[in-house]
Every structure is written in structure tokens, then in C-alpha cells.
N, C-alpha and C positions, 0 to 999 in steps of 0.2 A: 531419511535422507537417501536418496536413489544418486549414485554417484558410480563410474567406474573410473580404473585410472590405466595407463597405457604407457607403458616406458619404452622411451625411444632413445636407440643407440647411436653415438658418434664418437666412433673412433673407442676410446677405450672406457669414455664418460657414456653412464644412462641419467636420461632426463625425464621425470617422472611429471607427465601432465594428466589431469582429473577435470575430469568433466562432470557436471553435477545438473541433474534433473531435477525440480520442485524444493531447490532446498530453500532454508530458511536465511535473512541475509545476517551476517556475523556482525553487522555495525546496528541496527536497529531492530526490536522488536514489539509486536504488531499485538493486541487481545484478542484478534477476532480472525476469521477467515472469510468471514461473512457477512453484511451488515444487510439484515434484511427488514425495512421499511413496511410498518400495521399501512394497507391500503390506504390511500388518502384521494378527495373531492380534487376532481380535475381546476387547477387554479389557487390550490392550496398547496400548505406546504410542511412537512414533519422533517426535524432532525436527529440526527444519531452521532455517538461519541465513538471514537477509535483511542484508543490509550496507545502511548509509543515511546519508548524507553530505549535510552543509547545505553548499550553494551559494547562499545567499542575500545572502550580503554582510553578512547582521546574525546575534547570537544568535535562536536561537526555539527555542519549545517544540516538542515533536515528540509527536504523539497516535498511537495505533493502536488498529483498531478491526477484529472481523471483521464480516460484514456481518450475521449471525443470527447469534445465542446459544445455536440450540440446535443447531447445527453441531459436530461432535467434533473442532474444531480450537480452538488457546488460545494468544492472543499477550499476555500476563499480563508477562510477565519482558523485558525488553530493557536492554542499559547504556546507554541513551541519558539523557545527563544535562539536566536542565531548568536554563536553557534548554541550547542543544545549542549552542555557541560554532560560528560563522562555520569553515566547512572542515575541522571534525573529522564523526567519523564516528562511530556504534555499530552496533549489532548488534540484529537484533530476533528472538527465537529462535519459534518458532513450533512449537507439540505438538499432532498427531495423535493421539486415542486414543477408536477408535471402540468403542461398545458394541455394535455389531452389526454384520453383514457387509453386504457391496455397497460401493457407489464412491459416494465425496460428491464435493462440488465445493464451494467456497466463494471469497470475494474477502476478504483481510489490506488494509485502507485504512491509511497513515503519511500522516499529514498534517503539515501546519505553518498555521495559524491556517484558512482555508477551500480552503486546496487542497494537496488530495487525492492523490497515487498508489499504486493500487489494483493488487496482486497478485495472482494465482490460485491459488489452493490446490487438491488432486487428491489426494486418496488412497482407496485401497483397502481393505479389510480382510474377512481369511479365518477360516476358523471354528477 
């Protein structure tokens, strides 16, 4: 976790605020960092599992989002139940299916209310 934190003065109170770079989010957690897609035939199509598990202590809802729509990845389907009960877990499936060839790259975001962790998607596709 790459974080600093900065105490600011008022008056005779310090108020200590932390700013955090790449951390991990304290309400949901992710199995992968990466989900990288075996090449697949331009018009076909391969999917991959993300496991996701609340660690927050409470139920919550669990959102997923890819980060552009017009990206040939689709996280549509997952059993993640709303809300998602305290320490259970689902699955969030994710489908590859490019209409053209070359190598995309995209980011799958699972959130729980404003924070975010964000996985890399990678696939190929051949003619």
C-alpha cells in the first residue's frame, strides 16, 4: 500500500488526512489483478471467472463496470447477490468476443458504493 498522510492544523486541533495510491478497497476483494484471455478467432468468443468476496463487515451491493462499452469484453452476468452478505463471495464471469483481430486491453471495475477495484482485461484475437 503506497499511501502518505499530512496533518493539517486549525487552531489548536490536527486533522490527519491520507491519501492512498494503488491500494486495495477495504469493502471487496478481487483474485486476480489480471485476467488475461488464450487468443481467440475474430467472432468468437472465451470467458474468464473473477472471484469477489465482501470483507466489509456489512452487506453491500456489488456494481461492475468495464471501463468503455465499446471494448469486446462483457461483465453482464455474475451470482453476486444484492446485497452480497458480509463474507460470502461470487463470481463475476467476464466474455471476450472480438469482432476483429489485434490485442485490446480494457479495466472490469467491482465496486461496493464509491470504491472501486479495478482489474485488467488482455485479449487477443486471430482471424
Amino acid at each position: 500500500m503506497d499511501q502518505f498522510a499530512q496533518p493539517i492544523r486549525h487552531g489548536s486541533m490536527a486533522v490527519l488526512l491520507a491519501t492512498c495510491f494503488a491500494c486495495a478497497t477495504q469493502e471487496l476483494e478481487v483474485d486476480k489483478t489480471t485476467v488475461r484471455f488464450e487468443p481467440v478467432e475474430k467472432g468468437r468468443h472465451s470467458v474468464e471467472a473473477v472471484n469477489v468476496r465482501n470483507t466489509s463487515g456489512q452487506p453491500i451491493r456489488v456494481t461492475t463496470r468495464i471501463d468503455h462499452d465499446t471494448a469486446p469484453f462483457d461483465a453482464s452476468f455474475s451470482t453476486c447477490t444484492d446485497p452480497l452478505p458480509t463474507g460470502d463471495a461470487c463470481v463475476v464471469f467476464v466474455t471476450f468476443s472480438p469482432n476483429a483481430t489485434g490485442e485490446f486491453q480494457e479495466r472490469l471495475c467491482v465496486g461496493a458504493d464509491d470504491d472501486d477495484t479495478c482489474v485488467a482485461l488482455v485479449g487477443a484475437a486471430t482471424e
